[in-house]
N, C-alpha and C positions, 0 to 999 in steps of 0.2 A: 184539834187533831194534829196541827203539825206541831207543837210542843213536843208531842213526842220525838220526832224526827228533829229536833233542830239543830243536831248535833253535824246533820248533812247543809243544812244551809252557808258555810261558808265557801262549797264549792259551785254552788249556784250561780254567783255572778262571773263564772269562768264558762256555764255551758252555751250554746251558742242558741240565740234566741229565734232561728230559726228552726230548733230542735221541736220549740213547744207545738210549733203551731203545725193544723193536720195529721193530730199522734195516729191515725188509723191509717190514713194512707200512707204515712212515712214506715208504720210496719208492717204493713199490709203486703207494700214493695218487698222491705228489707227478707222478711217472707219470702216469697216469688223468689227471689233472686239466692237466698240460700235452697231451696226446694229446687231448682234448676240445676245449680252445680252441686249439691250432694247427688243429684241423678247422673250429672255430666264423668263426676274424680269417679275409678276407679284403675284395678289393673290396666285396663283398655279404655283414654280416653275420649268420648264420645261429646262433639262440637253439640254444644245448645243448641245450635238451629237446628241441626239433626234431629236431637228429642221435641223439640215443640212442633217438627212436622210428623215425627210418629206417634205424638199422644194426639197430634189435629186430628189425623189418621183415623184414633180409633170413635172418637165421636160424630152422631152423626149427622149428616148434612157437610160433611167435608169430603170433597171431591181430591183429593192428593193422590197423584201417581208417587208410586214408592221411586225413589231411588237412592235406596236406603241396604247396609245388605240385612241377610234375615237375620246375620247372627245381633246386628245392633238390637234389633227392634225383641229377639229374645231376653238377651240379656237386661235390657231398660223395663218392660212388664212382665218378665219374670223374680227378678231379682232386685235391680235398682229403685225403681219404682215402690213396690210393699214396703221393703225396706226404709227408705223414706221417707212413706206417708209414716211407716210403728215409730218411727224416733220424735218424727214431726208431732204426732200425737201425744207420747210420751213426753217431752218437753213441756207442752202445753197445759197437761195434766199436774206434771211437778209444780209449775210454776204457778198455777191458779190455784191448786191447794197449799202454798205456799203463802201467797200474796191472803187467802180465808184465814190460816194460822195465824200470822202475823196477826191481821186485824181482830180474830179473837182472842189470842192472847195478850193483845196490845206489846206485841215486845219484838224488836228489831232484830232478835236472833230466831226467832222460831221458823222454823221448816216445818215439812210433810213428815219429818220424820219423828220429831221431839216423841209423840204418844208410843213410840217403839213399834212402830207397822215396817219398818224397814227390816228389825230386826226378828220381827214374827214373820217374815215372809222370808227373809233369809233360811231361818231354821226352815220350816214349811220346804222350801224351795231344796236346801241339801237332806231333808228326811225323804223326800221323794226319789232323790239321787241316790241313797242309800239301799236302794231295795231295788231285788233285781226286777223289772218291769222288762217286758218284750221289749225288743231294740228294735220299732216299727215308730209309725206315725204317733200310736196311744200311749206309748210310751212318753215323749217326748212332751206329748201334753199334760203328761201326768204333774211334771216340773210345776210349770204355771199355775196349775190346780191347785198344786200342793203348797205353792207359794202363797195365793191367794187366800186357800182356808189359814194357812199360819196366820197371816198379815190381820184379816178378820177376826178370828179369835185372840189377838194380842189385844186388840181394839175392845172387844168386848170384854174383855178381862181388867183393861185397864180403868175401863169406866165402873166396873161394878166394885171393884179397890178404890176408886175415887169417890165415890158414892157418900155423902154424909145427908143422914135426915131427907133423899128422896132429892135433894140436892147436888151440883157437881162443881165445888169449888174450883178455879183454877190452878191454883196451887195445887194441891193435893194430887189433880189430873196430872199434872208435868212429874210431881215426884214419883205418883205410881210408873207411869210412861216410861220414864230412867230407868227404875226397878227391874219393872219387868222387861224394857230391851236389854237389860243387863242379860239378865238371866236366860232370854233367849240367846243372846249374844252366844255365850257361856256354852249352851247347851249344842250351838253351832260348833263352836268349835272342838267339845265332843268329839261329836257323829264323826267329822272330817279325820279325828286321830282315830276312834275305832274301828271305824268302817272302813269295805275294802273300794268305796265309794271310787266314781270317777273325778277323783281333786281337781286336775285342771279344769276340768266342766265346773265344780262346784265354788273353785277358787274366780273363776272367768262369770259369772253370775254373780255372786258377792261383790264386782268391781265393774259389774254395769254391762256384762256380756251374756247374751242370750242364745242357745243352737239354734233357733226356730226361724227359718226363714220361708218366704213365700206370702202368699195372701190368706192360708187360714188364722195367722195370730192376728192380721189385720182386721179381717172378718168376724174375730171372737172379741175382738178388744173396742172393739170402732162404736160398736151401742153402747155402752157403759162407759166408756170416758165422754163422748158428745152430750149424755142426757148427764154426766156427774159436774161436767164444766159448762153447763146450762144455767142448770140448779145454785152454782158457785156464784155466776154470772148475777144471779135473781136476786144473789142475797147481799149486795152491793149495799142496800138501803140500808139494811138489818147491821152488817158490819160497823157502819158510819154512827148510827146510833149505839151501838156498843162502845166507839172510843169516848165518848162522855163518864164513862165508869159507868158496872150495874144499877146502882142505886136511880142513877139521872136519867137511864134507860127505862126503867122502868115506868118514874114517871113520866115519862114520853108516850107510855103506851107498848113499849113494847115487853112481851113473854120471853123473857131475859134465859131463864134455863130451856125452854121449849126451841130460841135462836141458837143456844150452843147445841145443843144436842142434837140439832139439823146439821149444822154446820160442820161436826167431827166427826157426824156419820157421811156425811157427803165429801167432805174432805180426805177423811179416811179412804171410804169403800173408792175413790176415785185413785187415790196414787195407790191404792193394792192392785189395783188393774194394772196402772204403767207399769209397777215394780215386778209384778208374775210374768210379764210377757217380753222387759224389755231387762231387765236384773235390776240390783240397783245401783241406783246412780244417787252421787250428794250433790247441794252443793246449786244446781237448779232451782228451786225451791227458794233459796236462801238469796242468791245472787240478783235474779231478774225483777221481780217485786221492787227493791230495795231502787234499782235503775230505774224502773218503769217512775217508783213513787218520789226516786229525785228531780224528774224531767217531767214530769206531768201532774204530779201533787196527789194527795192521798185520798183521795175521792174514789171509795171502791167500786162505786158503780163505772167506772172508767179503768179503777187500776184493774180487775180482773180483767174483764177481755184484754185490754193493754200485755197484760201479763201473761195468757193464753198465745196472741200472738208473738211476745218477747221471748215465750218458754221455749217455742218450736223453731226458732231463728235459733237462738241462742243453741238448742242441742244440736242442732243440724249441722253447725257452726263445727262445735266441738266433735262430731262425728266425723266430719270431716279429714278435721286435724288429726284422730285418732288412725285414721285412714292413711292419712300422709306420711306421718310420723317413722314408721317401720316397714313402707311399703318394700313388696307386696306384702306382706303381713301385717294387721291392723291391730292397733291395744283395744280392748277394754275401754268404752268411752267414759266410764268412772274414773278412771285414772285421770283422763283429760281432764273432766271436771274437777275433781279433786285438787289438781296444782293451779286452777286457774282461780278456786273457791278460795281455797284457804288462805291467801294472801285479802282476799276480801275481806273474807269472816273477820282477820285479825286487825285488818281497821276500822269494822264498822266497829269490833269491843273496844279497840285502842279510844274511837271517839264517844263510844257510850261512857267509859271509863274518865274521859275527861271533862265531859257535860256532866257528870254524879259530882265527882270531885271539885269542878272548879265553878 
């Protein structure tokens, strides 16, 4: 398995060998400690010891006199707090379908996005924005809905184009995937010239920004990514025996197209969740896997969760900075990721390119 990767082992002997050891507790912390200050930065900022005595507060068996004012304790569970946990979620979702893509396509560029779910929930996402819906709560949801059915049906579209003989080549899945986010792509940018649509809404979603705030996208997203990065988690075994190639898989025992088709439906249906609720975002996906499996080795029963908690550090991270960046006014946390991704993206090709070549 790490042949494939070997193109990252020359920077190995530079990371710090207290890195390797305790990978769960070291991002366990790393966790904890972005999930505090993404609650702490905002407009008004609010001392960590302040929030850890109003979330002690609100579980129970904790005896804390407030002396706290109301407005903190408003704004940190009404606002700070949801907020938080949808990114911290989201992250972890990108990242663990991320870290499944990689190991089924066996290929050091593949994201959540390759099969075109980014670009079916995009369109999905501005055909919703395109039509006038009440300007209430049902409205507002309609966005995510509409994001989620695109994202789904690009998936199922792409697999039944990729389809040979009851079969799902890999290949073929990636070219239709292209194909068809093209043409959603395409189709997005459309709507946005004909339509009298709300652009900044639609342009601020396409670049990882969502309207929806509070605890019901949390409440509607929180089942479906915990059971999809479960299911991710499970398939740790199933991943490892796929880097062998199909054929050696097989004779291993294992149901070689019955493992993918698990895996790209759960893959799938998991980042159409983050992406309906949170926009999209790139880049996540790509970046954290690749760090998890340079510092910990490519053992997916380890790299996923690794990568779950690396996703939700890592965006929390970057939400932050999004935050900082133009305060009071915050970017788009896709833009964040974006300048911080693609200077990756372009060395892990520069070293693939040079591990082909030489």
């Amino acid at each position: 398995m790490e042949a494939q990767y070997s193109f990252f082992l020359d920077i190995e002997p530079y990371l710090n060998p207290m890195l390797r050891k305790r990978p769960f507790a070291l991002n366990l912390s790393l966790l904890l400690i972005s999930f505090l200050f993404s609650i702490a930065l905002g407009a008004v900022f609010i001392p960590p010891q302040t929030i850890l005595r109003i979330l002690a507060a609100q579980l129970p068996g904790f005896n804390i006199m407030p002396d706290w004012s109301n407005s903190f304790a408003a704004i940190i569970l009404a606002i700070r707090l949801p907020h938080t946990i949808l990114v911290a979620l989201t992250g972890a979702a990108l990242a663990s379908s991320g870290a499944a893509y990689q190991g089924l396509f066996r290929n050091p560029l593949a994201d959540p996005y390759l099969i075109g779910v980014a670009s079916g929930a995009g369109l999905g996402a501005v055909f919703a924005m395109s039509i006038h819906w009440p300007n209430n709560m049902l409205g507002f949801y309609l966005v995510p809905i509409g994001a989620f059915i695109g994202a789904i049906l690009t998936v199922v579209l792409v697999y039944n184009l990729a389809r040979v003989n009851g079969l799902v080549p890999l290949t073929t899945l990636i070219l239709a995937g292209v194909a068809v986010g093209a043409f959603a792509s395409a189709l997005t940018s459309y709507l946005m010239l004909r339509s009298d649509l709300q652009l900044h809404r639609a342009i601020s979603f396409l670049l990882g920004g969502s309207p929806m705030t509070g605890w019901n996208p949390v409440k509607a997203a929180l089942p479906y990514m915990v059971i999809g990065m479960g299911l991710l988690s499970l398939s740790g075994h199933m991943l490892n025996v796929l880097q062998f190639g199909e054929e050696e898989a097989k004779q291993m025992g294992l149901s070689v197209n019955w493992a993918k088709i698990f895996i790209i439906i759960v893959a799938s249906l998991t980042t159409a969740v983050a992406v309906a609720f949170s926009g999209v975002i790139g880049f996540i996906g790509l970046v954290v896997p690749h760090m998890i499996r340079i510092i910990w080795g490519p053992d997916y029963r380890r790299l996923i969760p690794l990568s779950i908690l690396g996703g939700a550090s890592a965006l929390l991270m970057a939400d932050m900075l999004a935050r900082i960046l133009l305060a009071p006014s915050s970017l788009p946390v896709g833009i964040v990721t974006a300048l911080a991704g693609a200077p990756f993206f372009l060395w892990i090709l520069r070293r693939a390119k040079r591990e082909v070549f030489w």
